[in-house]
N, C-alpha and C positions, 0 to 999 in steps of 0.2 A: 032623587030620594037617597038619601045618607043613613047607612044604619048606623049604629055605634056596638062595641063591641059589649060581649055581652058582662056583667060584674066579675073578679074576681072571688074566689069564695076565701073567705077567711081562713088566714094564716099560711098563702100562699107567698110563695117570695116575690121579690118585687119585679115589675112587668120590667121585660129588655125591651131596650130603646132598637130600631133599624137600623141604623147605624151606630158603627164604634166610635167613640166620643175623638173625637182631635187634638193633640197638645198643642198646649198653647208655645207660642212662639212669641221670646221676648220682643222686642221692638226692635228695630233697626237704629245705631247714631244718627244718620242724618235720614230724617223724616221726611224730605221731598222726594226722594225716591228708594227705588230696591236696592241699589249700591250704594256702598259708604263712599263717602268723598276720596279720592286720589290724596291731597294733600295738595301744599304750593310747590307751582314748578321752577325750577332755578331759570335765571333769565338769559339772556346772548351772554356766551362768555366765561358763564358761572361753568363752575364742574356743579356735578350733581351731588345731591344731598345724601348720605350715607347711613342715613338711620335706619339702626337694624339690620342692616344686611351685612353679609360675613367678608371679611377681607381677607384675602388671596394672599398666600404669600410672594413675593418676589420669583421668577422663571431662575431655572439652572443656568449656572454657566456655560458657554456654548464649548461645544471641545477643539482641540487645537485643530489647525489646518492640515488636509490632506485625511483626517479621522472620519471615519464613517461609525458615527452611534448605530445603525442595522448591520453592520458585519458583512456587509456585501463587497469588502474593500474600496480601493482608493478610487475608482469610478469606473465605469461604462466602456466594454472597447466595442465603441458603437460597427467599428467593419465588421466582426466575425458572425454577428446575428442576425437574423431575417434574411429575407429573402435576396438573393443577388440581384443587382441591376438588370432591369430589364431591356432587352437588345431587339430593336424592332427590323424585321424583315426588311429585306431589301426591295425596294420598287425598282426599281432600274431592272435590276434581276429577272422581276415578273414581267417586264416592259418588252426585255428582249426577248425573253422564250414567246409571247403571245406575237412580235415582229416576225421571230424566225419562223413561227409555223404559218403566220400571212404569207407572208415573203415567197412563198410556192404559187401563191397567184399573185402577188403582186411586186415583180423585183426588186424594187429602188427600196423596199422596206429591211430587204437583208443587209443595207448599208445599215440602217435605225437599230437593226437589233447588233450587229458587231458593235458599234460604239456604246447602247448603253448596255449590252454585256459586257463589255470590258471595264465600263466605271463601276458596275455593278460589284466585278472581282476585286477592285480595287479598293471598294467600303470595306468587303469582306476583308479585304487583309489588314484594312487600318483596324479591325473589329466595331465597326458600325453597325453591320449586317451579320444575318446568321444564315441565310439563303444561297451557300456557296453552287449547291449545286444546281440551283432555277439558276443562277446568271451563269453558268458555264454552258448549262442546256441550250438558253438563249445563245450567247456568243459563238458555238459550233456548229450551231442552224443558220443563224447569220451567214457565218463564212460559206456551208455544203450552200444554203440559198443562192447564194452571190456567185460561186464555180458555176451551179447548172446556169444560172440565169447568163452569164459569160458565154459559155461555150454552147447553148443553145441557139444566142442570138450570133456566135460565128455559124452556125449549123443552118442555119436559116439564109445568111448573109450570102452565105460562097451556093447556094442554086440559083 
């Protein structure tokens, strides 16, 4: 059941519509769809078509050699900045101190720790190494290792 509304009475203005009306909107050029046509594309080879769009003037001259246009002068002195080279620890170094302190139970190792403490001192001097003092550590356990293990086994030998 549908009522209808009821009359307006005379010399009432005119009834508003529910909605606000829409403007109209011309037409679009090309009628097959929402967008207008691109135009035709230049083929292999061609440069492209220049209609209407703005041209560029020609780039500055470049500046002469050795000039820096930023002001930062004539270049880079890449040694004075960042961080210094990085200098890795000596292994050998670590090899012998961990030798010498075996080497109290097990002799023949205070030979292993005098030789690579001694190579170890020898990175450090070339500056290979920064660990001067683990491979001195090692190399002077080596050697006290190797005295007792000596005169323990004459100590043992002569009863």
């Amino acid at each position: 059941m549908t009522t209808t509304p009821p009359p307006e009475p005379p010399g009432s203005p005119e009834p508003k519509p529910d909605r606000p009306a829409e403007p109209e909107t011309p037409p679009l050029p090309n009628a097959g769809g929402p967008y207008p046509s691109p135009g035709p594309y230049p083929g292999p080879g061609q440069p492209p078509a220049n209609e209407g769009s703005a041209q560029y003037p020609p780039p500055p001259p470049l500046p002469p050699e050795g000039f820096s246009p930023y002001g930062g002068g004539p270049g880079y002195d890449y040694g004075s900045y960042g961080a210094p080279p990085v200098r890795q620890n000596n292994g050998m170094g670590v090899a012998a101190l961990v030798l010498g302190i075996v080497a109290f139970l097990i002799g023949p190792c205070s030979i292993l720790a005098i030789v690579f403490g001694r190579i170890g001192l020898n990175r450090v001097a070339r500056g290979e190494a920064t660990n001067r003092g683990v491979a001195q550590a090692g190399f002077v356990l080596g050697i006290v290792t190797l005295v007792l293990w000596v005169l323990g086994m004459i100590v043992l030998a002569s009863r």
